[in-house]
C-alpha positions as CSV (number, residue, x, y, z in Angstrom):
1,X,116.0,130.7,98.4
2,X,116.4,134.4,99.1
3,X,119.6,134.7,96.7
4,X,117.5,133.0,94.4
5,X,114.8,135.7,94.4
6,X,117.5,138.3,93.8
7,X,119.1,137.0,90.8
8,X,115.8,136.1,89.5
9,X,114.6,140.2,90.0
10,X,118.5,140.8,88.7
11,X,118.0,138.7,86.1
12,X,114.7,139.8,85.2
13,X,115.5,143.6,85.5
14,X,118.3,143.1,82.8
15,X,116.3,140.8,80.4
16,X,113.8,143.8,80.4
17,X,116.3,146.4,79.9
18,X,117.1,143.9,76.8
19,X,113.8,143.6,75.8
20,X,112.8,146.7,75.9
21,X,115.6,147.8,74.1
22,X,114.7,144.8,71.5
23,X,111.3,146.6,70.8
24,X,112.5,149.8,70.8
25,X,114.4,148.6,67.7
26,X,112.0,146.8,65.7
27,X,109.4,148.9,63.8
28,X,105.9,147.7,63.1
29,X,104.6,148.8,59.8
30,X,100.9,150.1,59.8
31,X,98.3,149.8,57.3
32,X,98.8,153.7,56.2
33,X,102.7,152.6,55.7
34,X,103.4,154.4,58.8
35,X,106.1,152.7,61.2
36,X,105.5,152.6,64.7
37,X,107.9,151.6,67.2
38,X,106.9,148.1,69.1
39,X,107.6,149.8,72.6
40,X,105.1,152.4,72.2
41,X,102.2,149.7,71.6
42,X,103.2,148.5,75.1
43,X,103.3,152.1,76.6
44,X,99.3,152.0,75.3
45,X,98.9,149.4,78.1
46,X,99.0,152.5,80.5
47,X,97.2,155.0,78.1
48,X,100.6,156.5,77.4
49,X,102.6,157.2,74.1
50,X,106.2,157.2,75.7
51,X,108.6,155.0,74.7
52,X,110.1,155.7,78.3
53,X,106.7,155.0,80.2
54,X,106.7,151.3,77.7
55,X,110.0,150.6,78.2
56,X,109.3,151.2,82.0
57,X,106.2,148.5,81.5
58,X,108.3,146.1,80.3
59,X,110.8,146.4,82.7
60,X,108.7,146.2,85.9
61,X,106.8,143.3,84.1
62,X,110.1,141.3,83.1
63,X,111.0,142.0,86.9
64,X,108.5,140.4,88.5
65,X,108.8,137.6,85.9
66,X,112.7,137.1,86.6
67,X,111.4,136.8,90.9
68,X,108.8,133.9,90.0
69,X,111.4,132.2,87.8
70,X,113.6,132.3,90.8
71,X,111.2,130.6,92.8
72,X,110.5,128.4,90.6
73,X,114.0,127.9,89.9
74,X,114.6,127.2,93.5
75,X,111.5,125.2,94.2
76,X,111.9,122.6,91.4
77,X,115.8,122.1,92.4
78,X,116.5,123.2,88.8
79,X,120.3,122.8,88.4
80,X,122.6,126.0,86.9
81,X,123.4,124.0,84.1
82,X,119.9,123.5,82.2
83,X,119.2,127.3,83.6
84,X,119.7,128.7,80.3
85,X,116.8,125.8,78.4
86,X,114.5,126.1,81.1
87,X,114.8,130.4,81.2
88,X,114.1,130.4,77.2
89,X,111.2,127.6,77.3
90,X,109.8,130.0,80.3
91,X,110.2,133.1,78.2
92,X,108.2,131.5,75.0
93,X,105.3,130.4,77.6
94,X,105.3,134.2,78.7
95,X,104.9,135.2,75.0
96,X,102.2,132.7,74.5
97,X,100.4,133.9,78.4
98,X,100.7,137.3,76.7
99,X,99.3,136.8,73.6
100,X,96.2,134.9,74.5
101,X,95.9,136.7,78.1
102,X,97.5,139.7,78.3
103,X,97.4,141.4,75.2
104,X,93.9,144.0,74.8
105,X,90.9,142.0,72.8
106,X,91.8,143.7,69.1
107,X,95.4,142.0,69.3
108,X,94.8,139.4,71.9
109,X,94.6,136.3,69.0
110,X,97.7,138.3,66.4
111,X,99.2,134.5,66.7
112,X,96.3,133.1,63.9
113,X,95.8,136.9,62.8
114,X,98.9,137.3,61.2
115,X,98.5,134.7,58.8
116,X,95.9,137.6,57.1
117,X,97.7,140.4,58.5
118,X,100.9,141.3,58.0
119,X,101.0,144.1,60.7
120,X,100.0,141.3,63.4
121,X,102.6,139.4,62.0
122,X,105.5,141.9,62.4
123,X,103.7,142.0,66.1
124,X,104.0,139.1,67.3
125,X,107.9,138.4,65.8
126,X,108.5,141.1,67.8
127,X,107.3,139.9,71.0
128,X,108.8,136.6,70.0
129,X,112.0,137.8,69.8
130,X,111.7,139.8,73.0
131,X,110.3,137.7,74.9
132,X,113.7,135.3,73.4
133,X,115.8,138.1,74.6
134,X,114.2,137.9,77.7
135,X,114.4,134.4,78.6
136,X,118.0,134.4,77.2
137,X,119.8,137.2,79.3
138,X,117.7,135.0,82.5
139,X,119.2,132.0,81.4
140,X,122.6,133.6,81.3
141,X,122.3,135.5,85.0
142,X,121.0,131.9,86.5
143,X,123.8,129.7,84.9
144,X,126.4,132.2,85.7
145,X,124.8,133.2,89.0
146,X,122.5,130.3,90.1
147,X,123.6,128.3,93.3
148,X,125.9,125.2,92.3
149,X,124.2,121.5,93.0
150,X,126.8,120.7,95.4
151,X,125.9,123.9,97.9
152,X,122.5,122.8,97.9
153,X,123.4,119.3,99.4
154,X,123.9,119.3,103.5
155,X,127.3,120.4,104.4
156,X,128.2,117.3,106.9
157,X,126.8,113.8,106.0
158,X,127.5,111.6,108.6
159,X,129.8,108.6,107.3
160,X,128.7,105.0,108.2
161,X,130.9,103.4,110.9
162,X,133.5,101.2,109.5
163,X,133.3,102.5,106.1
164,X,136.7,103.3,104.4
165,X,137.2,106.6,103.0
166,X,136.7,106.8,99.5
167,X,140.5,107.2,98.4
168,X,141.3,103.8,99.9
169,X,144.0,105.2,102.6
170,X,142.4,102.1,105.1
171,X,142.5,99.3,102.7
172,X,145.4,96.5,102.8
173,X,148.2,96.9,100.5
174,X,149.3,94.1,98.5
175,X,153.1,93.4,98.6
């Protein structure tokens, strides 16, 4: 389980690097038709304007995200195959967790907002699609990374007595 922890806080350090660099891209239009970057709404979390400090944020949160996944990984014998589906499913529930949890009260409910609003709506795409980015680059370190099914099995089973080995070798030949 341990190496599972570390790719899930290697994994989760890199989706937040991604992420971060996701909302550093995309520009929110205001109200007053000024454009504000989405990482500097997150840096507001710590009373900051920085988009260093908000990248920061997201990378320390998408961290600690990438360790639970990895115990959750580990814990619900997940194989590295359907990684990648259950990192992106586990990214959209952190965008939802964050919308309706994290978020501060003005923009905690953007989700049925941004119907009216079409700030709140550039908003939340852009935690969508970060939060995407994020559970993408986790699916990618845990497929490539994650332990195989067959090292998780014991390494000696003990064979039944008189069983023949599965390639047949024992069996009577036919002449």
């Amino acid at each position: 389980m341990p190496s599972q922890i570390a790719i899930g806080a290697g994994a989760g350090f890199v989706g937040g690097i991604v992420s971060a660099i996701a909302l550093s891209i995309l520009g929110i239009r205001g109200h007053e038709g000024q454009i504000a970057r989405a990482l500097s709404l997150v840096s507001h979390t710590i009373h900051s304007e920085s988009l260093i400090a908000g990248a920061l944020v997201v990378i320390a949160g998408a961290t600690a995200l990438g360790i639970l996944f990895g115990v959750l990984y580990t814990a619900a014998g997940l194989r590295r195959e359907s990684a990648a589906f259950w990192a992106t499913i586990y990214g959209m529930a952190w965008w939802i967790v964050a919308w309706f949890a994290v978020m501060p009260p003005p923009l905690r409910f953007a989700p049925w907002a941004s119907a009216e609003d079409p700030t709140l709506f550039q908003l939340a795409v852009a935690g969508l699609l970060a939060s995407l980015a994020f559970g993408a680059a986790l699916g990618i370190a845990f497929s490539l990374f994650g332990v195989p099914e067959d090292s998780r099995r014991p390494a000696h089973v003990p064979a039944a007595r008189g069983a023949a080995p599965p390639n047949g070798a024992l069996r009577p030949r036919r002449r």
